[in-house]
RODO-2510 file (C-alpha; in nm, 4 decimals, decimal comma):
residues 286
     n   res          X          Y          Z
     1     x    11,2052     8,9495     9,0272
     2     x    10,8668     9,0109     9,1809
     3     x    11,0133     9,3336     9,4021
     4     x    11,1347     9,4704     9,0660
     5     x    10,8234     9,4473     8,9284
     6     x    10,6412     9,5992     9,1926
     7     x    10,8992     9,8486     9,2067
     8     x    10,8250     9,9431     8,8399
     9     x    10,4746     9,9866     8,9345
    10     x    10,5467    10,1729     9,2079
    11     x    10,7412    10,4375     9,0118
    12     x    10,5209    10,3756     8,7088
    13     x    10,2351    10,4561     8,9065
    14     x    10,3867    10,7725     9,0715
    15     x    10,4729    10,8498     8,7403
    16     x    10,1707    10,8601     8,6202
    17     x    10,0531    11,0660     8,8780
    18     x    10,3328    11,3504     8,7694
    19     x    10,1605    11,3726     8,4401
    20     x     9,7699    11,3507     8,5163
    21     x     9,9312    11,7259     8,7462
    22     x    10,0784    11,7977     8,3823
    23     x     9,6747    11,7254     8,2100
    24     x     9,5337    11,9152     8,5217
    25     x     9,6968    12,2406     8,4733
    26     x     9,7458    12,2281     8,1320
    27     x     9,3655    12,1638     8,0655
    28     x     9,3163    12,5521     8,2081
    29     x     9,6292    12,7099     8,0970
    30     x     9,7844    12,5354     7,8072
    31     x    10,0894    12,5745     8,0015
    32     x    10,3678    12,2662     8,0909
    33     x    10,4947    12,3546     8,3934
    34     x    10,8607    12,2869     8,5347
    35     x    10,7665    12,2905     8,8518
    36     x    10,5175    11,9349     8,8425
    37     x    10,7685    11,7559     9,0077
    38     x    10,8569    11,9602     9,2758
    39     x    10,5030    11,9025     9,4128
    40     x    10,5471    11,5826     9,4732
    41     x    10,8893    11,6387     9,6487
    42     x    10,7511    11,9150     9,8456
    43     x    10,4928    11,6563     9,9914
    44     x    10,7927    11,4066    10,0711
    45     x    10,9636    11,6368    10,2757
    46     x    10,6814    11,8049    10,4718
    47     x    10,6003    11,4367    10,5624
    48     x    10,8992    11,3406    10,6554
    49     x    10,9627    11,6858    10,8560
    50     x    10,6050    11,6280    11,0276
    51     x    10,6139    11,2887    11,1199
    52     x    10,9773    11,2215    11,1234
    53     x    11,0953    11,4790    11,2687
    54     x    10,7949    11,6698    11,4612
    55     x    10,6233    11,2914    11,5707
    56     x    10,3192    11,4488    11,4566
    57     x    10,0285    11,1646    11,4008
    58     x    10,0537    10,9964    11,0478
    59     x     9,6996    11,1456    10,9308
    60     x     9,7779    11,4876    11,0741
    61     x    10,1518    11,4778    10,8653
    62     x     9,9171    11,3666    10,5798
    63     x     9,6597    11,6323    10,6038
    64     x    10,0136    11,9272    10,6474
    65     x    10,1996    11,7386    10,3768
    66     x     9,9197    11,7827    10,1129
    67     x     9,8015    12,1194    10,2770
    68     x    10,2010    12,2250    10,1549
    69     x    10,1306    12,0985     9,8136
    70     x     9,8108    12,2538     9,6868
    71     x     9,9193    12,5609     9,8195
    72     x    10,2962    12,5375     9,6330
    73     x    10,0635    12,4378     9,3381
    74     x     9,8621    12,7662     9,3591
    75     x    10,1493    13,0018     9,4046
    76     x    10,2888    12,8804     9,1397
    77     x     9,9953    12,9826     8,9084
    78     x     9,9922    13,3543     9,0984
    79     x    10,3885    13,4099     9,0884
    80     x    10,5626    13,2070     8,7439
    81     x    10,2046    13,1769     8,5222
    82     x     9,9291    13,4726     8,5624
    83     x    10,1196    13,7467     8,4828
    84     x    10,3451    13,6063     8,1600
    85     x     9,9949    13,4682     8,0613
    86     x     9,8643    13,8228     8,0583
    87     x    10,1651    14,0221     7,9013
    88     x    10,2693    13,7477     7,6645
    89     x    10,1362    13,4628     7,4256
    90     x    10,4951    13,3442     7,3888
    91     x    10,6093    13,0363     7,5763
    92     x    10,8027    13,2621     7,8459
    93     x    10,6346    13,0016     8,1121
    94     x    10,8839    12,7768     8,0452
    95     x    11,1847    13,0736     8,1911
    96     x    10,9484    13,1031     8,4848
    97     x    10,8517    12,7845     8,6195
    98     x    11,2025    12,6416     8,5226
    99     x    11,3011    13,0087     8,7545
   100     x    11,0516    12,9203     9,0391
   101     x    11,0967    12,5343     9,0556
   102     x    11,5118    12,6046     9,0720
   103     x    11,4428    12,8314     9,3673
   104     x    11,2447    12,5772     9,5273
   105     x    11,4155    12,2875     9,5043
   106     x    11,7636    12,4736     9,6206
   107     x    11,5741    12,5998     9,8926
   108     x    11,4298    12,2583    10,0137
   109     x    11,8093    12,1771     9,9548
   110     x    11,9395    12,4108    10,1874
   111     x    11,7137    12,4498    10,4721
   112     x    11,6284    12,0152    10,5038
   113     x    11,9281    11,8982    10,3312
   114     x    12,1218    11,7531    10,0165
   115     x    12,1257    11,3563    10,1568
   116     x    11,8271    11,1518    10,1253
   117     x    11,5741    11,1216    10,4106
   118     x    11,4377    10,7862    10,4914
   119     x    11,0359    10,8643    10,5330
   120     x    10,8728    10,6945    10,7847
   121     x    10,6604    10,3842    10,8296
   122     x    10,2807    10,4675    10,7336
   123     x    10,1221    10,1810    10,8315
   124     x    10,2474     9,9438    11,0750
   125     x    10,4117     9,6203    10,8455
   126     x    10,6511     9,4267    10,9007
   127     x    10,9558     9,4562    10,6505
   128     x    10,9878     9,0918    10,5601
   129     x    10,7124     9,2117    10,3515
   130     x    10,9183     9,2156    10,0115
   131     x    10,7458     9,3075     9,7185
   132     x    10,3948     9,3517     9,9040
   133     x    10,5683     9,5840    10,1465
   134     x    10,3287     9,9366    10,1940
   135     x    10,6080    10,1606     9,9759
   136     x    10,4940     9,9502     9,7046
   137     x    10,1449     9,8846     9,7554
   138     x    10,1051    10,2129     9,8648
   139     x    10,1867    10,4364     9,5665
   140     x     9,9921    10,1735     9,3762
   141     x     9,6797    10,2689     9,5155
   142     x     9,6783    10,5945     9,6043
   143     x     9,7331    10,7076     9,2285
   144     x     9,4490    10,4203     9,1645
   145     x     9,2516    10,6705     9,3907
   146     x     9,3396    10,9981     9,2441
   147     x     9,2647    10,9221     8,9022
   148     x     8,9206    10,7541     8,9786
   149     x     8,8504    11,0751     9,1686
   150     x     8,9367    11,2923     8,9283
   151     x     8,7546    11,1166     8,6626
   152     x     8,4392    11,1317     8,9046
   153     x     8,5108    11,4857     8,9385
   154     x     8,5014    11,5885     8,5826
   155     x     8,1806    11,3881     8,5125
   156     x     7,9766    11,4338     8,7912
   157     x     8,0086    11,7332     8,9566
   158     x     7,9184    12,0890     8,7938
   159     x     8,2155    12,2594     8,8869
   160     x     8,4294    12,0027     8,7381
   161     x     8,2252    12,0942     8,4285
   162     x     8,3112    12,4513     8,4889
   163     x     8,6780    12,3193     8,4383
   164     x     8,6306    12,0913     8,1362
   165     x     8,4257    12,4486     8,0051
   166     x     8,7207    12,6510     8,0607
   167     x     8,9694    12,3902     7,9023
   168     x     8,7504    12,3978     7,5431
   169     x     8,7015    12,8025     7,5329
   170     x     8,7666    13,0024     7,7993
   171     x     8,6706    13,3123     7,5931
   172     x     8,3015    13,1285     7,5589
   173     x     8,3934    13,0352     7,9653
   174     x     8,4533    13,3981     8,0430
   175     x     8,1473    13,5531     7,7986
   176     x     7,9325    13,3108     8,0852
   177     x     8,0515    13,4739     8,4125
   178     x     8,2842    13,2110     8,4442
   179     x     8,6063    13,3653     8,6216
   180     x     8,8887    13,1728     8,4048
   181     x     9,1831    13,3062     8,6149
   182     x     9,0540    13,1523     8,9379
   183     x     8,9382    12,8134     8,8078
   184     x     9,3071    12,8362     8,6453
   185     x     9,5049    12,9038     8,9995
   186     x     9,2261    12,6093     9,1650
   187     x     9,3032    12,3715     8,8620
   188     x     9,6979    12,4475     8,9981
   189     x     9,5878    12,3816     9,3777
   190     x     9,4617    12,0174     9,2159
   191     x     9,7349    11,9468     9,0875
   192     x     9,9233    12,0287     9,4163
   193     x     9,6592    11,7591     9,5584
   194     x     9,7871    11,5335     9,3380
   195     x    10,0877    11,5674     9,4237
   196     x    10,0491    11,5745     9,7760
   197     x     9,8625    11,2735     9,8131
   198     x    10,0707    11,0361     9,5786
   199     x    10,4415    11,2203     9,7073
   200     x    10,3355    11,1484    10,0279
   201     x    10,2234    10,7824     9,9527
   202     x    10,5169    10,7008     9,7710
   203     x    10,7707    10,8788    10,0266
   204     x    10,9062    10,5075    10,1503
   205     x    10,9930    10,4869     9,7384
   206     x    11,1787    10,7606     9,6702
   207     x    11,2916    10,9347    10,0613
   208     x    11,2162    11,2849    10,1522
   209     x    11,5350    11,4160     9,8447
   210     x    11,5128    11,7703     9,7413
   211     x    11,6411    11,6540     9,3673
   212     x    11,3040    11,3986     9,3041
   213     x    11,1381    11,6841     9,1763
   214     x    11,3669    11,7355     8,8588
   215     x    11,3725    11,3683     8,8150
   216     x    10,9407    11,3699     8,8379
   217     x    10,9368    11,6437     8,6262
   218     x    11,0901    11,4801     8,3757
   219     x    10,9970    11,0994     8,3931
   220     x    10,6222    11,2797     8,3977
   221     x    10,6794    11,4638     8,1001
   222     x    10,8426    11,1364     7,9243
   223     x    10,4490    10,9768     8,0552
   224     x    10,2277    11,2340     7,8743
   225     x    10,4553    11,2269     7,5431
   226     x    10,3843    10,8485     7,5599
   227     x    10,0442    10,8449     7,6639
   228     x     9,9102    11,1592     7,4868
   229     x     9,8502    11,5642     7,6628
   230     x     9,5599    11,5559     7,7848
   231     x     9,4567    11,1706     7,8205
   232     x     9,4490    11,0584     8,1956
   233     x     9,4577    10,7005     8,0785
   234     x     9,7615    10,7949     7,9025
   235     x     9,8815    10,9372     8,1744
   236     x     9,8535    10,6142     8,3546
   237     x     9,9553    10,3637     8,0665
   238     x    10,2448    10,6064     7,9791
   239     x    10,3828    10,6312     8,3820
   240     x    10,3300    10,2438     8,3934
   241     x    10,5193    10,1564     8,0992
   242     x    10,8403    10,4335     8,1333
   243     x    10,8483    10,2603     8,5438
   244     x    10,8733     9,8929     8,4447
   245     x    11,0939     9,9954     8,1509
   246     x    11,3291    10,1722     8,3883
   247     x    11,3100     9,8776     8,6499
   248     x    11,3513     9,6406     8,4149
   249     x    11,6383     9,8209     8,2807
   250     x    11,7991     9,8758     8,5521
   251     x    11,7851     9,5091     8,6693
   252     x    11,9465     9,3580     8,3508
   253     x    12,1502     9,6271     8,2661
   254     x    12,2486     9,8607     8,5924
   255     x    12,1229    10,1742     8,6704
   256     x    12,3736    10,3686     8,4202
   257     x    12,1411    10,2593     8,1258
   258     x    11,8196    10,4248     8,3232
   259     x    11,8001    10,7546     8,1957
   260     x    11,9335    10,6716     7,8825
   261     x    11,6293    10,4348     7,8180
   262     x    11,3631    10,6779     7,9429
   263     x    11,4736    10,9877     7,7214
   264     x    11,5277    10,7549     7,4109
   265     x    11,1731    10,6656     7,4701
   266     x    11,0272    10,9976     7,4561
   267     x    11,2679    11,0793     7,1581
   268     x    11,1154    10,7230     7,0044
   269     x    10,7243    10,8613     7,0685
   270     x    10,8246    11,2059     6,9749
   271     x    10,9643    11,0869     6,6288
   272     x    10,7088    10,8376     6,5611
   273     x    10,3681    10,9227     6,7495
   274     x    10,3755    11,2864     6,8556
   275     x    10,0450    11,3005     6,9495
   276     x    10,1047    10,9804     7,1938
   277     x     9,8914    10,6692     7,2210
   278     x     9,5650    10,8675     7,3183
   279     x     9,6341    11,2081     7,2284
   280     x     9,4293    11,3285     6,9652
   281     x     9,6506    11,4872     6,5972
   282     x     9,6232    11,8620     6,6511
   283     x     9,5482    12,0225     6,3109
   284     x     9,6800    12,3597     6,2315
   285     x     9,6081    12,6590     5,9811
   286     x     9,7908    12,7364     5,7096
***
């Protein structure tokens, strides 16, 4: 029982992680993007292909495997989001992140591989671990990290004020000097560090797979509709609750039911509590 709580944690946590990306480059471009998830996978293979497979030092696979990220993150701003944010106020973002993250995730698929990738050890531990073994511990903490980080970020630094300016008006942002389109492609290379740093962390979890980003992408998106757009705690309380629900589900019930309990839950928040725990009511104009 105590490894399927931790392992609900785990996931929770790494969940959780998936949407605070969603709140990071959302907060600059009001966009959701498909491609979230595949950050975080993108990180789990270029760790696995470093280390595993190159026997490059852990810290140096690290340092690559994030490197990968943040820059996936900020092409995806420049290629699927600048230029349909500039032609069109429609929500054809959705066509071409759900374009860009297909294309990346088929061609992770065909150039590492369609079986899952055992990642290698981090820290040295010996497996009789169990539930306080470093893929669950890990995760745990290095999403603990992030969001204390980011939090210190957007309250104590000025250019983290530039970004919170930006997220309220970016007309009034723009009518400053402030150059909206770049803080928008950085606020994309953040979220690529967040999903660097926890994909890597949480490798052990869920193997170097080219299909985890689909299934982060989605299980991050169930987090924000729980916790609320644009709440990090949210985010956190949201990713925590969908992981120990799905552990816990698939424990008692089998791993069938998984899914199945995760979507009804968004469908459950979406029905009931659109605006999620923490999100605040959005009114519009009539």
């Amino acid at each position: 029982m105590e490894t399927v709580l931790m392992t609900g944690l785990a996931m929770g946590a790494l969940y959780g992680a998936a949407a605070l990306a969603y709140n990071v480059m959302f907060s600059t471009s009001k966009v959701l993007s498909v491609t979230t998830g595949h950050l975080f996978m993108l990180a789990a293979i270029a760790g696995a292909f470093f280390v595993g497979k190159l026997g490059l030092p852990v810290w140096l696979g690290f340092v690559g495997s994030v490197a990968v990220s943040i820059v996936a993150g900020m092409l995806t701003e420049v290629i699927a989001i600048r230029r349909v944010l500039a032609r069109s106020t429609d929500h054809l973002w959705l066509l071409s992140t759900l374009a860009l993250g297909t294309v990346m995730q088929q061609g992770v698929g065909l150039w590492w591989g369609t079986e899952p990738t055992p990642f290698p050890r981090v820290f040295e531990q010996s497996f009789q671990a169990n539930a306080l073994d470093q893929k669950f511990w890990l995760p745990i903490l290095a999403v603990l990290l992030l969001a204390l980080g980011l939090e210190l970020f957007y309250r104590r630094t000025l250019f983290g004020k530039v970004f919170l300016a930006v997220a309220e008006d970016p007309l009034a942002a723009t009518a400053r000097a402030v150059n909206t389109s770049r803080v928008r492609m950085l606020s994309y290379g953040m979220a690529g560090l967040i999903g660097g740093v926890a994909g890597f962390a949480a490798g052990q979890l869920t193997f170097a797979y080219f299909a985890t980003g689909l299934t982060l992408t989605l299980n991050g998106f169930i987090a924000i509709a729980v916790g609320g757009l644009g709440s990090n705690l949210g985010a956190l309380i949201g990713g925590l609750a969908l992981g120990l629900l799905s552990a816990f589900t698939t424990y008692f019930l089998g791993g069938q039911y998984q899914q199945t309990i995760a979507v009804g839950l968004l469908m459950a928040f979406l029905l009931i509590r659109p605006e999620g725990l923490f999100g605040a009511k959005l009114s519009r104009q009539v």
